[in-house]
C-alpha positions in Angstrom: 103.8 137.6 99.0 102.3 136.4 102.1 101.1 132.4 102.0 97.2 133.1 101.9 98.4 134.7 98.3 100.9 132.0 97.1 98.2 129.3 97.9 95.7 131.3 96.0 97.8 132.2 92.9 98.9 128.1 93.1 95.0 127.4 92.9 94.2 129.6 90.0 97.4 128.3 87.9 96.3 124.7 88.8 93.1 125.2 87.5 93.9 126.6 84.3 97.3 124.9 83.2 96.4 121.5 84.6 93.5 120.1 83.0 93.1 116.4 84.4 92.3 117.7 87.7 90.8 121.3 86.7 88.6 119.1 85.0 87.1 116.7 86.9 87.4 119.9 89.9 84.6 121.4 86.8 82.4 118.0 86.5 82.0 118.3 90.4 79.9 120.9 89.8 76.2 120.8 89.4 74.7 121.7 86.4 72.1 124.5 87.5 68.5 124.2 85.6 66.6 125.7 88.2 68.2 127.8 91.2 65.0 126.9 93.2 65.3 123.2 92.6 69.2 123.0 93.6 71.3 124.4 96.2 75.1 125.3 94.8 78.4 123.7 96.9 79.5 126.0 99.3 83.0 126.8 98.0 84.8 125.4 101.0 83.3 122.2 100.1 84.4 122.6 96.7 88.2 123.3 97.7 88.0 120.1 100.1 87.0 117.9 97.5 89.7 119.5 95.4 92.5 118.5 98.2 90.8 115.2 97.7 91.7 114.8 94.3 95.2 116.2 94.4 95.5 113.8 97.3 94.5 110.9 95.2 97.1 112.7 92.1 99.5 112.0 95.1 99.9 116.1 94.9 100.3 116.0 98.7 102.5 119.7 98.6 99.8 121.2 96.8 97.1 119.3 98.8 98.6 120.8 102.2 98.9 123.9 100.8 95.1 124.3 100.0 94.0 122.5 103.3 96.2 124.8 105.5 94.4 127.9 104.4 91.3 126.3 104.7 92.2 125.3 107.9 92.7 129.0 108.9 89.3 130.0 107.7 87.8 126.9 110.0 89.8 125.0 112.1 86.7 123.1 113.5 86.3 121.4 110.5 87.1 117.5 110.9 87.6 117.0 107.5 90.1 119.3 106.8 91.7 118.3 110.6 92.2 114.5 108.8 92.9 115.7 105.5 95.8 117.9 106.4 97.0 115.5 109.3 97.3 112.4 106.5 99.5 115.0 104.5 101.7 115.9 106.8 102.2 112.0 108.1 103.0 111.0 104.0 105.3 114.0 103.6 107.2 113.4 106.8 106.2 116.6 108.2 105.9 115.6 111.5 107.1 119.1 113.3 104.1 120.8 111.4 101.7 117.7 112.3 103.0 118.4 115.7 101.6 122.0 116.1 98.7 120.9 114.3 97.8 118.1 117.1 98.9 120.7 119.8 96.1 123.0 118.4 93.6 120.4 118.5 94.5 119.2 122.1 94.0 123.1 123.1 90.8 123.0 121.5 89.8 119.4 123.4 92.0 119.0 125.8 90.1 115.6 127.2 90.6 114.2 123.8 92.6 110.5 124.8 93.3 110.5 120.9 95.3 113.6 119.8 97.3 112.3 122.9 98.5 109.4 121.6 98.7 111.0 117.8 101.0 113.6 119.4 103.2 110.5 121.3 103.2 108.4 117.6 105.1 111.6 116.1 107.7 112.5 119.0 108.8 109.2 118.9 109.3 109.4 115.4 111.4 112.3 115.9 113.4 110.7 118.1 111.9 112.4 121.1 111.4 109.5 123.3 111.1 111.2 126.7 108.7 113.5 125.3 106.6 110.5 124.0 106.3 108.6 127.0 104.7 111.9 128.5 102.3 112.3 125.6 101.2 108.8 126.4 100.9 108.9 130.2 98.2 112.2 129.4 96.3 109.7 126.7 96.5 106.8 129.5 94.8 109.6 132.6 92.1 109.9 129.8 91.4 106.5 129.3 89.0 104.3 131.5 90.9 100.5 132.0 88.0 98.5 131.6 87.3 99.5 127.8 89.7 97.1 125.7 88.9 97.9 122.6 90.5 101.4 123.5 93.5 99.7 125.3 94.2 97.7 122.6 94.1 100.7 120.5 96.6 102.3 122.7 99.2 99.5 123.6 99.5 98.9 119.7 100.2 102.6 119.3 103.1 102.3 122.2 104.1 99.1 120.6 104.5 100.8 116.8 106.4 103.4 118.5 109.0 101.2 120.5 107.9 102.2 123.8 107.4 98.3 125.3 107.8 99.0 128.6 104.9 101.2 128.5 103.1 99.2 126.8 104.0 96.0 129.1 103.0 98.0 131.8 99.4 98.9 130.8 98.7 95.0 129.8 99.7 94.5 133.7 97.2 97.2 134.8 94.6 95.9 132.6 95.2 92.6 133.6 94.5 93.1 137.3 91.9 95.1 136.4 89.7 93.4 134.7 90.3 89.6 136.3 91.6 88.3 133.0 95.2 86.9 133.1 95.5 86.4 129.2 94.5 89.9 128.0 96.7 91.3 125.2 98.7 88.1 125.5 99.6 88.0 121.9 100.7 91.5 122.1 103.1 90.6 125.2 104.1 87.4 123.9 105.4 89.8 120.7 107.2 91.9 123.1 108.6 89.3 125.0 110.1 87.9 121.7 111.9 91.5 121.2 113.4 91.1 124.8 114.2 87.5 124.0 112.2 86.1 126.8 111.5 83.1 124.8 109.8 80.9 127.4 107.7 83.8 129.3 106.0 84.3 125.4 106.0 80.8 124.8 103.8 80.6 127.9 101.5 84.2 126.4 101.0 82.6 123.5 100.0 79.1 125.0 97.5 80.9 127.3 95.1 81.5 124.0 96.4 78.8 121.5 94.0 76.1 123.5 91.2 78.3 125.0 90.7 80.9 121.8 89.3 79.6 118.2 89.9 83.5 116.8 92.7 84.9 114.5 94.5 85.3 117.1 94.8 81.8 117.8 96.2 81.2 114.7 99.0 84.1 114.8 99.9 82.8 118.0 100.3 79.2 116.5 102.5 80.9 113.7 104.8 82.7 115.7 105.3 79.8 118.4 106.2 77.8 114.8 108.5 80.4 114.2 109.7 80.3 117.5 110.6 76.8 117.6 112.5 76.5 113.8 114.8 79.4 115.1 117.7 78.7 116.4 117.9 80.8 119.4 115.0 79.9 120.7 114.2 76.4 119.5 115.3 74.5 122.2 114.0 76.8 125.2 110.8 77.3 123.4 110.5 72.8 122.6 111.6 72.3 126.7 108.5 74.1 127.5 105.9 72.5 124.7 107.5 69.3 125.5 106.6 69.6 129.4 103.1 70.8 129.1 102.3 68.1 126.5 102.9 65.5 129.1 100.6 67.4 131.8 98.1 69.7 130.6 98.2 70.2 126.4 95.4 70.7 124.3 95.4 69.4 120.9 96.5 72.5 119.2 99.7 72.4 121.5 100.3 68.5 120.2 99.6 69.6 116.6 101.9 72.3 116.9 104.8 69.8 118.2 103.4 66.8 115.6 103.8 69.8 112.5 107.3 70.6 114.7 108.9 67.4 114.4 107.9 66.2 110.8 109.5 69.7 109.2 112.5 68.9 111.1 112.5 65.1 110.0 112.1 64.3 114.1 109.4 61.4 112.9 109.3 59.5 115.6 108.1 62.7 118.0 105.8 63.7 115.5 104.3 60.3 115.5 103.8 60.0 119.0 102.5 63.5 119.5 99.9 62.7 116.3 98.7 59.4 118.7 98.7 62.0 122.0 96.2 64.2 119.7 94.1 61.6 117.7 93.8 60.1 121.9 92.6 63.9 122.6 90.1 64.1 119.7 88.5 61.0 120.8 90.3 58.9 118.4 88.8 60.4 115.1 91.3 59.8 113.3 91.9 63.2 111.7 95.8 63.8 113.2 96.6 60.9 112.5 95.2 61.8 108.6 97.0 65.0 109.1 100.6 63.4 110.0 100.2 61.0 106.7 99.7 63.6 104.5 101.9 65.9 105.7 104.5 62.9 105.8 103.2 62.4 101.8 103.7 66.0 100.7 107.3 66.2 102.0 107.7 62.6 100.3 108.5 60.3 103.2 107.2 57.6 102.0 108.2 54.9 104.8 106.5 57.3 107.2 103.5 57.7 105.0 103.9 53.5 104.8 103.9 53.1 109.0 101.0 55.9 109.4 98.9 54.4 106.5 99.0 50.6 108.5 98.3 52.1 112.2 95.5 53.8 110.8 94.2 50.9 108.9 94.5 48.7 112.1 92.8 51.2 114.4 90.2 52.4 111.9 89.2 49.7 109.3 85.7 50.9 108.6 86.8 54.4 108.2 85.3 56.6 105.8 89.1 57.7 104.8 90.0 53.7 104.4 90.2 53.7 100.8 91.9 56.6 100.6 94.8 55.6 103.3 95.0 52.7 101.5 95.6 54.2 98.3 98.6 56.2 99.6 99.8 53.8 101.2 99.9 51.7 98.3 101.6 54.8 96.2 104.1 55.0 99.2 104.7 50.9 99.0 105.4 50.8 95.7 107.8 54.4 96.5 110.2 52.6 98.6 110.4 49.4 96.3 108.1 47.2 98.1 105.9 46.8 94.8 104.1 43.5 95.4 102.8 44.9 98.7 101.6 47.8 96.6 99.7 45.8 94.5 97.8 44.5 97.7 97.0 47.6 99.0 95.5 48.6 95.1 93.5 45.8 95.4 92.2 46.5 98.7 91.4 49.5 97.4 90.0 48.2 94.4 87.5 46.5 96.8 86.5 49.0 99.1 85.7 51.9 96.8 82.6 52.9 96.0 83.2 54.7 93.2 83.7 54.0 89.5 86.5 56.6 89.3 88.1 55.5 92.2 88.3 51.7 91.2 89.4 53.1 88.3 92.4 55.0 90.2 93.2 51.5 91.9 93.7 50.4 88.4 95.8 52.0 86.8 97.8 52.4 90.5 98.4 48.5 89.6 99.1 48.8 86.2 101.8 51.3 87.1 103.4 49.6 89.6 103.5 46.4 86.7 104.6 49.0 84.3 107.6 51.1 86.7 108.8 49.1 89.1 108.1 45.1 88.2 108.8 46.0 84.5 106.0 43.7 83.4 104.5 46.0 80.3 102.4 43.0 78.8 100.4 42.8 82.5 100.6 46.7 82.6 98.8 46.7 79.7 96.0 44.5 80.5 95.3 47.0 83.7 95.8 49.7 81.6 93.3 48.7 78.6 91.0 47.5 81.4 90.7 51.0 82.8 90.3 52.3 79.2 86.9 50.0 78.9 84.9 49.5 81.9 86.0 53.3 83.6 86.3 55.9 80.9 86.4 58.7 83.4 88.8 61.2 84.8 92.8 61.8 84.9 93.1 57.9 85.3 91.1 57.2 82.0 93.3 59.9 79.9 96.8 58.3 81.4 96.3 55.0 81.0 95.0 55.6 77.4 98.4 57.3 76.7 100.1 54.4 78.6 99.0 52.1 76.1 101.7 52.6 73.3 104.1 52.6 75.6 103.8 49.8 77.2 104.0 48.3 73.1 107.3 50.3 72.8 108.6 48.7 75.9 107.6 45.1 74.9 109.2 45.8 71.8 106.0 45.7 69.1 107.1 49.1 66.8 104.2 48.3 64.7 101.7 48.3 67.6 103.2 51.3 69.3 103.1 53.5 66.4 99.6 52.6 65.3 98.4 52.8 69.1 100.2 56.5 68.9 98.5 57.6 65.9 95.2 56.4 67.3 95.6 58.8 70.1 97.0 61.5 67.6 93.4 61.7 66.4 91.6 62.6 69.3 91.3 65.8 71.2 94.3 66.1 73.7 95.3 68.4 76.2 98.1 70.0 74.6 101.2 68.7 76.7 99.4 64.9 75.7 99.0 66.3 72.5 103.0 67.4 72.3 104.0 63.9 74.0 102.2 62.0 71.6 103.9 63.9 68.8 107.7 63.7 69.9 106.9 59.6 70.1 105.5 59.3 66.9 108.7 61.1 65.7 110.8 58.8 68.1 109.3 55.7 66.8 110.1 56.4 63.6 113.6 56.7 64.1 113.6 53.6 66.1 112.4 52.2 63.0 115.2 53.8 60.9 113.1 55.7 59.1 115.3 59.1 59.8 113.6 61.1 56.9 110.2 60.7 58.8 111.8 61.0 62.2 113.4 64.3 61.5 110.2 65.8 59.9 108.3 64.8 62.8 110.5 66.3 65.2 110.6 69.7 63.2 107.2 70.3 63.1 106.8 69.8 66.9 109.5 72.4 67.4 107.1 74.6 65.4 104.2 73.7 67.1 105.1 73.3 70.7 108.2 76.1 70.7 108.0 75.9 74.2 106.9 72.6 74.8 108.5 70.1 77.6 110.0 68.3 74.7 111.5 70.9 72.0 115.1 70.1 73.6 114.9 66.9 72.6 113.7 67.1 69.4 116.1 69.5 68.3 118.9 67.3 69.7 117.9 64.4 67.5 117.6 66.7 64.5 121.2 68.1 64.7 122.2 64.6 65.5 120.8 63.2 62.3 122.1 66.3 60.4 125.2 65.6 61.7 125.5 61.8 61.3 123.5 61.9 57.6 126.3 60.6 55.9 126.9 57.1 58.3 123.9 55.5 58.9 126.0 52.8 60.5 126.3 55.8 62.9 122.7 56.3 63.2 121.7 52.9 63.2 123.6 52.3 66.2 122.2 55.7 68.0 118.6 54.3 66.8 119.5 51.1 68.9 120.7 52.9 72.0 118.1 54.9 72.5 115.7 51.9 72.1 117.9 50.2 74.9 116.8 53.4 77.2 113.4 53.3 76.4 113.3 49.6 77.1 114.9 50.4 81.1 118.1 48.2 79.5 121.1 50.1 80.6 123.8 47.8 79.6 122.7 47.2 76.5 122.2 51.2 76.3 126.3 51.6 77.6 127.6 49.2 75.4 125.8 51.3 72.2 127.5 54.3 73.6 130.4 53.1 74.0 130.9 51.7 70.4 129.7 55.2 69.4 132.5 57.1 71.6 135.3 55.5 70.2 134.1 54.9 66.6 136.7 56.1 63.5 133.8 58.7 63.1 133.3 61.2 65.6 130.2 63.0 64.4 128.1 61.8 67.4 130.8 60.5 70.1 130.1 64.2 72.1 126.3 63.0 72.2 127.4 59.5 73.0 129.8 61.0 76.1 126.8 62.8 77.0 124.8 60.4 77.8 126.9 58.1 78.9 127.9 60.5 81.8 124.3 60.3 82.6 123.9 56.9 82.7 127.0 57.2 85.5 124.9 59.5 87.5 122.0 57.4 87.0 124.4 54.5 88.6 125.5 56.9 91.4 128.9 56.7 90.0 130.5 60.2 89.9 133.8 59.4 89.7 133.4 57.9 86.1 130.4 60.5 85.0 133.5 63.4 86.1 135.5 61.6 83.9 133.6 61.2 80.8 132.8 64.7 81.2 135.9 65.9 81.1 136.4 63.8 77.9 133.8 65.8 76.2 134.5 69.7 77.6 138.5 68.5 76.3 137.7 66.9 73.0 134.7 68.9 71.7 134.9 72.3 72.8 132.4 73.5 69.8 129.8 70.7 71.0 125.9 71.4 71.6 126.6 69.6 74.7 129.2 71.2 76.0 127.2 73.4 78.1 125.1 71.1 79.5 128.5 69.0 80.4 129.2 72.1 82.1 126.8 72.3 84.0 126.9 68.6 85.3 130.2 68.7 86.3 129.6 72.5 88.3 126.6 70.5 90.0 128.3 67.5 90.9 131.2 70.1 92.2 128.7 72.0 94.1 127.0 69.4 95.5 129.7 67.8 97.4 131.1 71.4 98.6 128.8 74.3 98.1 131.6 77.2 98.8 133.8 75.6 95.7 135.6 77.7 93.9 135.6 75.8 91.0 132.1 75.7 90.4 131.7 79.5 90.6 133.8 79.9 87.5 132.0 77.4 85.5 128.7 78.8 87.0 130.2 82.2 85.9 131.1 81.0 82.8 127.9 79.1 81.8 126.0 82.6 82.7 128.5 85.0 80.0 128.9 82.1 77.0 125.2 80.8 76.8 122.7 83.0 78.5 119.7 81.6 76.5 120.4 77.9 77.9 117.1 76.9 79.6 118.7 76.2 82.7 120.0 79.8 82.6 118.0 80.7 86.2 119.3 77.8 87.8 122.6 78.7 87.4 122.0 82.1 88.2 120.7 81.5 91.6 123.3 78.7 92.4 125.8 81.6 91.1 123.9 83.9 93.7 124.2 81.6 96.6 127.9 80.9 95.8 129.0 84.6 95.7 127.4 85.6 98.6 128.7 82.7 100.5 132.3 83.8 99.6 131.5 87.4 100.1 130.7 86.3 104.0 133.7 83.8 104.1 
């Protein structure tokens, strides 16, 4: 059966057993209602939009098959030329593409393109010799002063490996056409390759300053790049570092500013900011830049020092009120909370808006409520922002700060009744779930255990995958569990309402009682947490310690797992290649896969294994 036949008996099985295709081959078809009025496909055109369709079916065998004979019949066609040319490239057929590009060059031999399509395809036979040729006949056929082709070509030669080439033509261009930076993000890339770190430090400088293009921007990326590696870092910062004290634009100082804060280098990156800021006329905006860069990655004293220069140097800023607020955040961040409450004020005073005096606040009222512990004064800034600026995320959080601060103060009876005020009204649904687990809490600070556990039930049905279901169920198995000594309970009740209150001793003492009481139904929960409060003090040596208490003495614990995985962090932490931790990483993972902190442990399990498969 010669190939002519197969394809044809392939196309007449196609359309018959497969229908999809057959199909929609049928709807392209005009419907004929007046053989005047419409003029019928020509069945070539028919068979090309069939290839079409099986190209789209990702039928690329049958769609070459097809397209081949129709190239026979008419090997001018273009379409066919592309169709069959994309098949060939997905199926890998590169030999056959390459006879089929040799036919087209013999048909237009002064075509630059089938040139550099036959070069793309030797090299990806390996034939680089042969490629190199193929691309010095596309290069004779190409005039030097059109880029856009150039470009064209040197990413081909690129693609394909062939850099020297491609170096070679940027030189020719170069002299050429009088312009020194042409392709110089595509040389600086190539440079890379060959490690010549500086030489495309110096391409990609050539445009970073003088272009405001996408390519500006990849050649920003890639000098990034260039500088966190460490092969490169230190050549690549040497020659930064000595054009910012001659010639640098302010892209070139922003690139060193961003440079130094991602590798905590604060004091560059401040003085480079200044160096910009002097560049940009002293707008202000990289010295805005540095602070919130310096906020986002959470250093706060930096945020603090950036927030008071540009206070100094710009007071009537437009962005005042908003330095000030961070830099009250950051204050009160690194335990400087009086100062905070200065800058909130000043804030308070500047802003023009309702929402943002409102924002100033409740900034106060958290600093009284967090870090100065005053919940009575909290509450007066809080219930102050609840009446004079009902507007905003402020509004809704210092609304829900309200019972709390009663909680912390010690008033049960106002808590619970400010609580079940806010129960009423239309929440977002985390609020909504917050509001419910306190309620619950409240109640069993009160002793009221009946109504504590009911509450904390019908969260877990409402919010089963709610930020506070854990919880909950931990207090319902620890009332189940300790139902028949309240004595047990009462004292629980009273630890917990030490935590809440930010009194840890008072909280340790509770716990202790509870460890060593005659009763043991809740001295794993009491071990628990007393490891936590060790952590909490920085103290690992007596959090390992208690820890081991509970993994020896309650083996059948609900908390034994997340003792486990304490004591595997706290392992890990101080030497990440521990053997140790691995097995109780390993073990956590095969006993309780369903633990929420399941991923965790699997990717510290990850990092662990592959660490030791290297070592």
């Amino acid at each position: 059966m010669t190939l002519r036949s197969a394809v044809i008996s392939a196309f007449a099985l196609f359309l018959t057993v497969v229908g999809g295709v057959g199909s929609v081959a049928a709807q392209d078809e005009p419907r004929v209602t007046s053989r005047e009025a419409i003029a019928l496909p020509q069945p070539q055109d028919r068979r090309i939009k069939l290839a079409r369709r099986l190209i789209r079916a990702k039928q690329y065998d049958n769609a070459s098959n097809m397209l081949e004979t129709l190239y026979e019949e008419n090997p001018a066609d273009e379409a066919v030329q592309n169709l069959l040319r994309s098949c060939y490239d997905i199926l890998g057929q590169y030999a056959k593409a390459e006879l089929l590009v040799r036919k087209f060059i013999e048909r237009e031999p002064g075509n630059p393109g089938h040139y550099t399509y036959l070069a793309e395809l030797l090299a990806k036979m390996g034939q680089n010799e042969e490629s190199a040729q193929a691309y010095g006949k596309a290069i004779d056929l190409m005039p030097l002063d059109d880029l856009a082709v150039q470009a064209s070509l040197i990413r081909s030669m690129m693609s394909c490996g062939q850099n020297d080439l491609a170096l070679e033509r940027i030189g020719l261009v170069r002299q050429d056409s009088s312009r020194s930076a042409a392709f110089a993000l595509e040389r600086g890339i190539m440079l890379e390759g060959n490690r010549d770190y500086r030489t495309a430090t110096e391409e990609y400088l050539s445009i970073i300053d003088a272009d405001t293009t996408r390519q500006a921007g990849q050649a920003e990326r890639r000098l990034m790049a260039l500088l966190e590696f460490a092969g490169s870092s230190e050549e690549v910062e040497k020659v930064l570092m000595n054009l910012a004290d001659t010639t640098a634009g302010e892209r070139t100082l922003n690139l060193l500013a961003d440079f130094y804060i991602k590798s905590n280098r604060f004091e560059n990156a401040f003085d480079y900011a200044l160096m910009q800021d002097s560049l940009a006329g002293f707008d202000g905006q990289p010295l805005l830049n540095f602070l919130r860069q310096c906020r986002d990655r959470k250093s706060w004293a930096q945020v603090a020092r950036m927030a008071d220069y540009y206070l100094e140097k710009n007071p009537g800023s437009p962005y005042a009120t908003e330095v000030s607020g961070q830099q009250a955040d950051a204050l009160a961040r690194l335990g400087r909370p009086h100062e905070a409450v200065v800058a909130y004020e000043r804030v308070f005073a500047g802003a023009a808006q309702p929402r943002t005096k409102g924002d100033a606040l409740f900034g106060i009222g958290q600093v009284y409520f967090e870090y100065l512990r005053d919940f009575a004064k909290a509450r007066l800034y809080f219930d102050s922002v609840v009446s004079h600026y009902p507007r905003g995320f402020s509004f809704l959080n210092a609304r829900k700060n309200i019972p709390h601060c009663y909680l912390r103060e010690g008033d049960l009876t106002m808590a619970r009744r400010e609580f079940a005020v806010l129960e009423g009204k239309r929440q977002l649904d985390n609020i909504q779930e917050e509001i419910a687990y306190y309620l619950a809490l409240t109640a069993f600070f009160e002793k009221k255990y009946d109504s504590a556990e009911v509450g904390f039930r019908k969260l877990m049905v409402d919010y089963p995958r709610g930020y506070y279901v854990n919880d909950a169920l931990a207090l319902v198995l620890l009332i189940d569990e300790a139902q028949e000594d309240k004595g047990l309970l009462y004292d629980f009740s009273n630890a917990l309402y030490f935590q809440e209150q930010g009194r840890p001793d008072s909280t340790r003492a509770k716990l202790t009682a509870i460890a060593e009481a005659t009763n043991p139904a809740l001295a794993d929960v009491a071990l628990f947490r007393l490891a936590q409060l060790d952590l909490e003090a920085k103290d690992s040596t007596a959090a390992l310690s208690t820890i081991d208490r509970l993994l020896a003495d309650f083996p059948e614990s609900y908390y034994l797992p997340y003792g486990m995985k304490i004591k595997a962090d706290m392992i890990f932490d101080g030497d990440p290649a521990a053997e140790e931790a691995r097995l109780l990483y390993r073990r956590l993972l095969e006993s309780f896969p369903d633990y929420p902190f399941a991923s965790e442990v699997r990717e510290k399990l990850r990092r662990l294994e592959k660490e030791n498969s290297v070592g």
